[in-house]
C-alpha positions in Angstrom: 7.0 17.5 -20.9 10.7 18.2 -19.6 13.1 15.5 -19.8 10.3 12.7 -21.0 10.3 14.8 -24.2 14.3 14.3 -24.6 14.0 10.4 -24.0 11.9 10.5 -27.5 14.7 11.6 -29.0 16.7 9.2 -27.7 14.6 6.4 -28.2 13.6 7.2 -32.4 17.5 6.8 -32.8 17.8 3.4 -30.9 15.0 2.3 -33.2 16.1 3.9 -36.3 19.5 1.5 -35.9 21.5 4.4 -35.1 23.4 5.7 -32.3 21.6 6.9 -28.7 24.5 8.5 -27.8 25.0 10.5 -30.9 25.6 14.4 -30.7 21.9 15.7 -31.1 19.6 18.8 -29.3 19.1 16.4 -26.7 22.6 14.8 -25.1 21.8 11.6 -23.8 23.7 11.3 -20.1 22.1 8.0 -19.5 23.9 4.3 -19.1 23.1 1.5 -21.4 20.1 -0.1 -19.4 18.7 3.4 -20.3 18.1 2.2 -24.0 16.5 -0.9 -23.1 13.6 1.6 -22.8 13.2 1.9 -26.5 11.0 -1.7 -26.5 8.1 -0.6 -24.6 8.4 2.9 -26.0 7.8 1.5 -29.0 4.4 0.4 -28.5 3.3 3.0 -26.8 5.2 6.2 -25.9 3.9 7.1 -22.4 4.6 3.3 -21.6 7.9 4.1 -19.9 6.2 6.6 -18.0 3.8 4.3 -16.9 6.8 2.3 -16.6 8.6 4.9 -14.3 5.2 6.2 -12.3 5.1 2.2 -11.4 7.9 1.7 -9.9 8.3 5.1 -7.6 4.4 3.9 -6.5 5.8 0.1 -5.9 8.1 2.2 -3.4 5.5 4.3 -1.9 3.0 1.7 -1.4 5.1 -1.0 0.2 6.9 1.4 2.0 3.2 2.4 3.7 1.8 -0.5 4.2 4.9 -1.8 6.1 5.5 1.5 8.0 1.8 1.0 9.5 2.4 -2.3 10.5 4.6 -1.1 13.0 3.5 -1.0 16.2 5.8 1.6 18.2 4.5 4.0 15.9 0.9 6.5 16.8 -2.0 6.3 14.3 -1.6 10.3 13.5 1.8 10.0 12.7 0.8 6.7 10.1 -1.6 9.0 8.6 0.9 12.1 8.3 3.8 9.5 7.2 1.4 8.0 3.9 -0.1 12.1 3.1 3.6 12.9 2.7 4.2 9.9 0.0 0.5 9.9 -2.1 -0.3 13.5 -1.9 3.0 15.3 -2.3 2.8 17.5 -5.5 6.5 17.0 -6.1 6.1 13.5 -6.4 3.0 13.8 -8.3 4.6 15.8 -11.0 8.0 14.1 -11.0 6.6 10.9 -11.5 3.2 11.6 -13.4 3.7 14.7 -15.6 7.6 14.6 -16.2 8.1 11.1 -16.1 11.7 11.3 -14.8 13.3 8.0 -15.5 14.5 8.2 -12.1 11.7 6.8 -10.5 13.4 3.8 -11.6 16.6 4.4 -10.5 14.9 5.2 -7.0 13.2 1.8 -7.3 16.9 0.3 -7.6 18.2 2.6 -4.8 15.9 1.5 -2.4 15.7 -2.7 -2.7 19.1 -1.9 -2.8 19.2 -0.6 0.9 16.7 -3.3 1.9 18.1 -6.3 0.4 21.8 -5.0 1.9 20.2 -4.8 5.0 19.1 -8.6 5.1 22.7 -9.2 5.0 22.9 -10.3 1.6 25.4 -7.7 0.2 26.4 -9.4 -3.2 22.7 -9.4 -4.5 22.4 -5.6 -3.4 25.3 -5.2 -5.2 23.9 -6.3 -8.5 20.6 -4.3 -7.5 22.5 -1.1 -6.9 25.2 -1.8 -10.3 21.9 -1.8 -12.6 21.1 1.1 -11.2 24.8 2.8 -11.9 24.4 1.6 -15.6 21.1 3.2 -16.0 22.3 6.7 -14.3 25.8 6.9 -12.8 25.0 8.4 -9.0 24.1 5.2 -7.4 27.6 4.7 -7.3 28.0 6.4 -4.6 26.1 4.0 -2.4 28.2 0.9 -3.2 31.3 1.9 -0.3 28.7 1.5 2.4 27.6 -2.4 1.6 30.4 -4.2 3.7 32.9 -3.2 6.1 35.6 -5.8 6.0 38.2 -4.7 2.9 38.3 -8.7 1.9 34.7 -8.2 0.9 35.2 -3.9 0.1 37.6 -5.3 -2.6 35.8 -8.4 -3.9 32.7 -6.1 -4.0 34.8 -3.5 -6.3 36.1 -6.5 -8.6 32.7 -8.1 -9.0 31.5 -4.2 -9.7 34.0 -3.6 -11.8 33.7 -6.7 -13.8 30.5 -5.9 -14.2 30.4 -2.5 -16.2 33.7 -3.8 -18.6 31.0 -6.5 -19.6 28.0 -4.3 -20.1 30.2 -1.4 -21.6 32.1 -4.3 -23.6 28.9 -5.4 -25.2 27.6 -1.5 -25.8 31.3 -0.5 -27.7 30.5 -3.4 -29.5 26.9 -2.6 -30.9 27.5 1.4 -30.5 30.8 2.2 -30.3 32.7 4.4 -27.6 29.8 6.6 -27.8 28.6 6.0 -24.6 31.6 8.4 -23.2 29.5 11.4 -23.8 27.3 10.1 -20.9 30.1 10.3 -18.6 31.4 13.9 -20.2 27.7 15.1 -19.5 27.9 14.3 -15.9 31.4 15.9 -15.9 31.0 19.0 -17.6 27.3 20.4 -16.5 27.2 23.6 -14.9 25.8 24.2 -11.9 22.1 23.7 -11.2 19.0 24.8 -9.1 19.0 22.9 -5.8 23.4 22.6 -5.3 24.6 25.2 -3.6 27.2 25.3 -5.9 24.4 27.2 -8.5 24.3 29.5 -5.4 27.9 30.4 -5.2 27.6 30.5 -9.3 24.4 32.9 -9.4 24.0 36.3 -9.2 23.7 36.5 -5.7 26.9 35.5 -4.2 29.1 38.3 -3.9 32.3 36.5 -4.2 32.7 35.3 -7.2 36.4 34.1 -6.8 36.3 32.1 -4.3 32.8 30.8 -5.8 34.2 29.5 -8.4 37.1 28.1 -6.2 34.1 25.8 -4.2 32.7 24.9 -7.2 36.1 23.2 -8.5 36.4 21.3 -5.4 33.0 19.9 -6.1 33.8 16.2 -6.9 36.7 16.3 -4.1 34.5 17.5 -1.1 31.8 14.5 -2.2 34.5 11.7 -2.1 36.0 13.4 1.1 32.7 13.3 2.7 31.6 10.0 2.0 35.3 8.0 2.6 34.3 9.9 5.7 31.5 8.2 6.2 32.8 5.0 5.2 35.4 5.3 7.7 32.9 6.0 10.5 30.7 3.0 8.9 33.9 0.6 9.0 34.6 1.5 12.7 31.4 0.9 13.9 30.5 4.7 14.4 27.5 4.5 12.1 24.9 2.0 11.3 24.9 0.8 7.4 21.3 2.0 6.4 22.5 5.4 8.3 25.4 5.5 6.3 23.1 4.8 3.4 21.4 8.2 3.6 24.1 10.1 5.1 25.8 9.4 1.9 23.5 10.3 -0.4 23.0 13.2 1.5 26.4 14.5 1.2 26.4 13.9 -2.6 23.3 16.5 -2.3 24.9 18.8 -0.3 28.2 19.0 -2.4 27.7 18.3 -6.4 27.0 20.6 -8.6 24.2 19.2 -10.3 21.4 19.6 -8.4 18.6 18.7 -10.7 15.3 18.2 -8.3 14.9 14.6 -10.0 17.8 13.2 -8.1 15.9 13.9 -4.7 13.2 10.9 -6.5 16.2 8.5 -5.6 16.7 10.4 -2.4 13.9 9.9 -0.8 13.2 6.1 -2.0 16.8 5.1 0.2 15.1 7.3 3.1 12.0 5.3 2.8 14.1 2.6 3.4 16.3 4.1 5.9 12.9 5.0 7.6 11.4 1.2 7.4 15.0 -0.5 9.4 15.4 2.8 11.7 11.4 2.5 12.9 12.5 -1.0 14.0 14.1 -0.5 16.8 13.0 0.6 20.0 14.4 4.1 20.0 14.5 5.4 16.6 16.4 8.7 15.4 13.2 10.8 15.2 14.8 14.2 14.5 16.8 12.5 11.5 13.4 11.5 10.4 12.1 14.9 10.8 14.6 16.4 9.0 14.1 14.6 6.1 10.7 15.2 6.2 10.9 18.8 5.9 13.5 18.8 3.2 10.6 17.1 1.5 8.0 19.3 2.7 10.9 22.1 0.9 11.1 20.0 -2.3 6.9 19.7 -2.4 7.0 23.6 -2.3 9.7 24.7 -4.3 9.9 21.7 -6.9 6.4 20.4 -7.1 4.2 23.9 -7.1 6.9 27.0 -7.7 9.2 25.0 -10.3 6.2 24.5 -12.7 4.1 27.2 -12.1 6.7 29.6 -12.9 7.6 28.1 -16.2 10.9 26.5 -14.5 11.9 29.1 -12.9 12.5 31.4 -16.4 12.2 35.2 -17.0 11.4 37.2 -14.3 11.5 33.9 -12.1 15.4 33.1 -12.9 16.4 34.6 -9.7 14.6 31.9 -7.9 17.3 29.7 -9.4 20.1 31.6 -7.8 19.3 31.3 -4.6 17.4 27.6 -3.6 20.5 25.9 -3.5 21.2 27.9 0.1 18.2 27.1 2.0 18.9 23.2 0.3 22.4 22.8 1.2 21.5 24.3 5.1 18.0 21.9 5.1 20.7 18.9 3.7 23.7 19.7 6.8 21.0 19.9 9.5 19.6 16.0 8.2 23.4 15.1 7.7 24.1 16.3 11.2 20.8 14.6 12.8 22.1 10.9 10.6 25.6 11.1 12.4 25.3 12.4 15.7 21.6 11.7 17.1 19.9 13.3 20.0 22.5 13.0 22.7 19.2 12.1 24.8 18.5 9.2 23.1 21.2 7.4 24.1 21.3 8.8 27.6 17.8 7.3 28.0 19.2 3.9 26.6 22.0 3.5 29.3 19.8 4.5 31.9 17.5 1.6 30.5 20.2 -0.7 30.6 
């Protein structure tokens, strides 16, 4: 089912000796740790997606059990927290029917958050790289695991040493095929959950200047999130904070908004939920936020999305219009992640 079905392709041509990049039905926008999935897809080939369904559960599961152990937090709100992870549909058919291989980019995503926020930064950097070489928008994490530029630029030199290796050894077995995973990413139109599929639909009037936003993509993403790294560096905003808050505004801006990214989404908010819950006065309408983007997702992407056959025929206007009520679900988080409850921190000097 879905993209699962794709992978096959995919994988026969990795096992046949030939290319996994080459031009077939099924372009293959996926980094070279992607094709490492071949092995266990040839003994079985719902292995992977027992593969994939394992790790996004490893995240769920250790994310409970550690979320309940807290003791600043009410019993109802432990049992609301694990019925939003075990019984949300959208999970359940991302992860079990679809099989999206992000589930295992998610699994990256998130040790990556926790390991960074142990303090060891260079071991989350290798965490989140694997993740970049097995789908490319991890990379958008990596500005937010050090302040200081000595170690900003040794992080992007150890990085970037890092790919030339990998891709060194793949031009060497493959050829510069791999490009056409980079040209995929690139050259997609817009899709269901971006609000640039909104301004690109039917239903925006204003097709010019639609089409103007939708250039600006890429350039309103890296605006937004050397924002946020410059808020991060000054001390404005704490590092799992600026974790989410810039994944969130790769959401909010890209074009692609396939509902699969939201797997990876969600696994760095479980993260950002297990440091934040730590401290005495956590940011609970952040939280809240974030839990009704999901309660969105479970509606829209885990019952509508495959009960109307993907949103096709006389459900294609559904497509048109999601991204809207997305982006203004995504701003209201964003806004929550960078300035808090003004309350909160009036109740903390007070304390003090």
């Amino acid at each position: 089912m879905h993209d699962y079905a794709l992978y096959f392709a995919h994988w026969d041509l990795i096992l046949s000796g030939a290319d996994p990049w080459a031009k077939i039905g099924a372009p293959n926008a996926y980094g070279p740790l992607y094709n490492f999935l071949a092995l266990p897809y040839a003994l079985h080939s719902q292995l992977p997606k027992l593969i994939f369904a394992g790790c996004w559960l490893a995240v769920v599961l250790y994310t409970i059990r550690c979320f309940c152990a807290l003791s600043n937090i009410s019993v109802s709100v432990k049992w609301l927290f694990a019925a939003f992870w075990l019984l949300n549909p959208f999970f359940i058919v991302s992860t079990v029917f679809y099989g999206f291989n992000d589930s295992l980019v998610a699994l990256l995503c998130f040790l990556g958050v926790i390991v960074a926020a142990k303090g060891n930064s260079r071991s989350s950097l290798m965490i989140i790289t694997a993740g970049v070489l097995t789908k490319i928008y991890p990379l958008f994490l990596l500005p937010f695991l050090d302040k200081r530029w000595k170690n900003v630029t040794r992080n992007i030199a150890i990085f970037i040493t890092s790919l030339l290796l990998v891709y060194l050894i793949t031009y060497f077995i493959w050829g510069p095929s791999f490009l056409v995973a980079f040209g995929k990413a690139n050259g997609r139109e817009p899709t269901l959950f971006s609000i640039m599929m909104f301004f690109y639909g039917d239903f925006f009037p204003f097709k010019g200047l639609g089409n103007f936003l939708i250039s600006l993509n890429k350039l309103l993403v890296l605006g937004t999130v050397f924002y946020l790294f410059k808020r991060f560096q000054n001390g404005k905003l704490e590092q799992h904070t600026a974790f989410l808050a810039g994944f969130t505004a790769v959401l909010m801006f890209y074009k692609a908004g396939q509902q699969q990214f939201y797997l990876s989404y969600f696994a760095i908010f479980a993260a950002w939920v297990l440091i934040e819950f730590r401290k005495e006065l956590p940011n609970k309408k952040a939280f809240l936020s974030v839990i009704i983007i999901g309660a969105w997702m479970m509606l829209m992407a885990g019952i509508v999305y495959p009960l109307t056959g993907y949103m096709s025929a006389e459900f294609e206007w559904v497509r048109h219009i999601i991204g809207l009520p997305t982006f203004i679900l995504l701003c209201i988080s964003f806004k929550y992640l960078l300035f808090p409850d003004a309350s909160r921190h009036i109740i903390g000097k007070t304390l003090a």
